[in-house]
N, C-alpha and C positions, 0 to 999 in steps of 0.2 A: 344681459350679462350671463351669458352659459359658459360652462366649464369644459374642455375637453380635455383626456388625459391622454399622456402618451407613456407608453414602457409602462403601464400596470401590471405591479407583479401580485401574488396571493401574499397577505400579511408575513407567512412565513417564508418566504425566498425574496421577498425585494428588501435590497439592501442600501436603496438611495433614496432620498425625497421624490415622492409624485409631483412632477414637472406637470405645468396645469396650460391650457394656451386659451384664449378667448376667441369665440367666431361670431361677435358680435352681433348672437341675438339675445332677447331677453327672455330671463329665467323665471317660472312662478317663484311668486315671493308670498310672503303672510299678506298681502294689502290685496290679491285675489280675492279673499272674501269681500271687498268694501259693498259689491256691490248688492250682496248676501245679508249685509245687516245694516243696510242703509232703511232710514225712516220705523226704525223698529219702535214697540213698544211695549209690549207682552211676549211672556214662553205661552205657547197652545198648548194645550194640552196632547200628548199622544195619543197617535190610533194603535189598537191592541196589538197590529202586526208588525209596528215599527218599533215596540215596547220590550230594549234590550236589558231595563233596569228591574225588571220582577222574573226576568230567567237567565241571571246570571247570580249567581250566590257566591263567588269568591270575591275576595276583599281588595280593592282596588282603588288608586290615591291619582288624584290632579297633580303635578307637580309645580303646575304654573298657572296661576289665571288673576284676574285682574278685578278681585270685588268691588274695589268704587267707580271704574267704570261700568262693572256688572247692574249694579244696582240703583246708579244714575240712568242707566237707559231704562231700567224699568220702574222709573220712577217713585223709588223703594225708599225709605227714607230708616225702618227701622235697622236693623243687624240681619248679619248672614244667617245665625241661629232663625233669627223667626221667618226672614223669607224659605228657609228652610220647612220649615215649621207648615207655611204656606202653600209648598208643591211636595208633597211627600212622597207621589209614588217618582217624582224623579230624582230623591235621594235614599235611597232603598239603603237599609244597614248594614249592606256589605261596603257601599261608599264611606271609606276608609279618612275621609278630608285631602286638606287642600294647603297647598301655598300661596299664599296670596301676596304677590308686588305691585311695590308702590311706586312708582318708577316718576309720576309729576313731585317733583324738586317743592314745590310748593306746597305738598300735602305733608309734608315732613313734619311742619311744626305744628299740624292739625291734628293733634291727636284722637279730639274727638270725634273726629269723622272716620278713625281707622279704628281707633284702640277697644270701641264695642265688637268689632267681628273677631279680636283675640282672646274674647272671651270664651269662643265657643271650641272646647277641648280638641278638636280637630283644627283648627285653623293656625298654621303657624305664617311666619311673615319673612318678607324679602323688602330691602328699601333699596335703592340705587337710584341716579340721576339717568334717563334714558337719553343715547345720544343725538336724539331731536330737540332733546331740551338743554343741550349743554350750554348755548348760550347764554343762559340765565343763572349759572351754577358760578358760584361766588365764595368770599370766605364766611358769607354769612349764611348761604344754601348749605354749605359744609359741615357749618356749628349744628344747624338744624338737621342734617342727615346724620353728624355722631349721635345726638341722644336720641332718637329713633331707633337708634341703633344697638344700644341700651337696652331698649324690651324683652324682657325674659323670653316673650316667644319669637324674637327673629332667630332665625335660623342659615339666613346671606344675605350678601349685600348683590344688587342687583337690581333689576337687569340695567348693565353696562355695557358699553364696548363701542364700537362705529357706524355707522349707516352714511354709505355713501348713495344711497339712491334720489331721484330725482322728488322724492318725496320729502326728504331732509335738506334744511335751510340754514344749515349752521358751517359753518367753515371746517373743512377737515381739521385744519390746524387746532382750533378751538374743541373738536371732538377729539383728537388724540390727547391733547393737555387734561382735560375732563377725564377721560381713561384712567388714564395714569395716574392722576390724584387719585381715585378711590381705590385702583389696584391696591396702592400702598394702603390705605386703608383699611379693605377687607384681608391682606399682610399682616397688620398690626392685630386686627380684632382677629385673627383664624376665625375665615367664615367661608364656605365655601362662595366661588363666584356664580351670576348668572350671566351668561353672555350674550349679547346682541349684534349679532354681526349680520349688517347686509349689502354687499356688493363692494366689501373692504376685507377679504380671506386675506390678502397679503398683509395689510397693513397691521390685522387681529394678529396674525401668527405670531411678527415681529416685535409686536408691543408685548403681546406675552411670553415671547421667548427671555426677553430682555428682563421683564419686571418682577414675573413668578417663576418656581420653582417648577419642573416640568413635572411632578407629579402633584399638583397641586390639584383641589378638587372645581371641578368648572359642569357649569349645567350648559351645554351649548345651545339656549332654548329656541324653539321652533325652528327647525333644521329644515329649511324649505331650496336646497341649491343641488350638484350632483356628490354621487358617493365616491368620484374620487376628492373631490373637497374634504365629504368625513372621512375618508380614509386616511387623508395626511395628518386631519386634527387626532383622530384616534392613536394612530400610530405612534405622534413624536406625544401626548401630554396623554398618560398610562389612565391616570381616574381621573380625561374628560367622558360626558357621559352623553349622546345623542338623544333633545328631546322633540317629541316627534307630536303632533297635534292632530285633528281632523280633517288640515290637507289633506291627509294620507286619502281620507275617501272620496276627493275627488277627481272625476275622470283625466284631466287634464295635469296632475299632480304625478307626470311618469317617474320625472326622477325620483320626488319624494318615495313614491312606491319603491323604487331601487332601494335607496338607503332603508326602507324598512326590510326589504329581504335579506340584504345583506349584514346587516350591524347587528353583532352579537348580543342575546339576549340582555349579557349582563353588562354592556353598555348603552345599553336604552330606557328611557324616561318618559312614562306617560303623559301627554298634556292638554292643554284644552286650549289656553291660553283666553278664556273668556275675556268678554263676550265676542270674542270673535271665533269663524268657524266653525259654524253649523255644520252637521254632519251632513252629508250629500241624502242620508236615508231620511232626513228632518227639515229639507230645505224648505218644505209646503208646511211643513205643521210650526216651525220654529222660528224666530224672528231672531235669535240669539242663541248665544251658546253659556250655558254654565257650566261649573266645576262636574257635578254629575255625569256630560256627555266628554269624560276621560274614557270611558266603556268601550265607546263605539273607535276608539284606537284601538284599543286593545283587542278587541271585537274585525278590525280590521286586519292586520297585520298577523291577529292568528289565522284567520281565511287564506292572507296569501301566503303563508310557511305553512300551513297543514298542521300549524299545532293544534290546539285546544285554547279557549281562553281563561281557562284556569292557568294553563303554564304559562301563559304572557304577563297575565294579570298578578299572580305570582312573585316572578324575578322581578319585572318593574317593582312593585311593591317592596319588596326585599333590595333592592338598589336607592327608591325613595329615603327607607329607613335609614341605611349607610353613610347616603350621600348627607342627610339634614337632621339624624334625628331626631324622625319622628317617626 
């Protein structure tokens, strides 16, 4: 499912929706890595030359990554704080923390398998039912996603939204009802959303045209389709924000590279989206990705603009805080 645009104007002269038409081939998605982090079981340690965490000194934040499945593949049993604790130079103290979502419906009411990694002053939280899993979302997944939701350090609900790809087994029907219940939800609690849209741009637009407010705050996380897609989402919902993960460094990731040259600093979100997406410079040394390798985004995307990654690192940073205070 690729995207093609017709009559793209620059933000400032186009005065209609981006008309989008399909040429029915298929698009990298996030599930490109599977094969990247299949059979994993340990981080390696890095070689000196691949080593972007002890010569980067600005302070830089994950906005998305996924601790319990982080630390189920590596067979971790303590908190984020001590596996911390136990790879240090890959969390160097300019790594500013993390958001960490919960998106399995059923870890909701496990508190104690999440509630130790909110203990670590950087670590805030995201709970949502993910739309792989809507078919099990219920009024009793629901009771147990409010009070999750209750935790001083959530800071949104999410990731939500559709997946209509051949990898999702749930009925559309059943995913846009799922949707929409929590829409109203994160409505109620003011939180901002994280969204999960894959190979459903139409169906996302329309459900949130209708449900939220179009300046409403939305993480559009791991943006892997073309930039005339982010260019309509940008356009019509003012603080959605493009977040961008370690696709970006791979060869085959052209659009993704598009949307990172063109999407204005201050709508974009760093991500990792752990443990997936190993950075293309880490694919021999790394078996996973954690919150740490947000860098080599930032690290990338200032290479293809010519900035610096101080000023990437930066405004992300400065958009993170906005978006979730933290």
């Amino acid at each position: 499912f690729k995207i093609a645009c017709r009559g793209i104007l620059s933000p400032q002269t186009r005065t209609t929706p981006l008309k989008c038409i399909t040429n029915g081939t298929e698009s990298v998605q996030e599930d490109v890595s599977s094969k990247e982090i299949e059979d994993t079981q340990k981080i390696v340690p890095l070689k000196p030359e691949e080593d972007l965490f002890s010569n980067v000194k600005d302070s830089y934040f994950d906005s998305h990554c996924h601790l319990d499945f982080l630390l189920n593949k590596a067979d971790f049993q303590g908190s984020f704080s001590d596996y911390k604790m136990q790879h240090p130079d890959e969390f160097p103290p300019n790594f500013d923390g993390c958001i960490a979502v919960f998106c399995n419906p059923y870890s909701f009411r496990k508190f104690f398998s999440w509630e130790k990694h909110l203990e670590d002053s950087k670590v805030w939280a995201s709970f949502g039912c993910h739309p792989k899993n809507a078919s099990f979302y219920d009024d009793s997944i629901e009771q147990d996603l409010r009070r999750a939701l209750g935790h001083p350090k959530v800071r949104a609900l999410g990731e939500i939204g559709l997946d209509y790809s051949d990898r999702s087994y749930c009925s559309r029907d059943k995913q846009q009802q799922v949707f929409r219940r929590q829409l109203k939800i994160a409505k109620e609690k003011h939180l901002p959303l994280v969204l999960h849209c894959r190979e459903a741009y139409e169906d996302c637009y329309d459900i949130l045209k209708e449900e939220l407010p179009d300046n409403y705050p939305i993480h559009m996380h791991c943006f892997s389709d073309s930039w005339c897609i982010a260019e309509r989402f940008l356009k019509e919902f003012p603080n959605l924000h493009i977040g961008l993960t370690n696709l970006v460094t791979f060869p085959s990731a052209v659009e993704v590279q598009e949307v990172a040259m063109k999407v204005p600093l201050e709508r974009l979100l760093l991500e990792t989206d752990a443990p997936y997406f190993v950075p293309t410079s880490l694919s021999k040394t790394a078996k996973f990705a954690h919150p740490g390798m947000a860098i080599f985004v930032a690290e990338k995307i200032a290479s293809m603009r010519g900035i610096s990654i101080k000023v990437g690192a930066f405004h992300t940073r400065q958009i993170a805080r906005w978006i979730y205070y933290v």
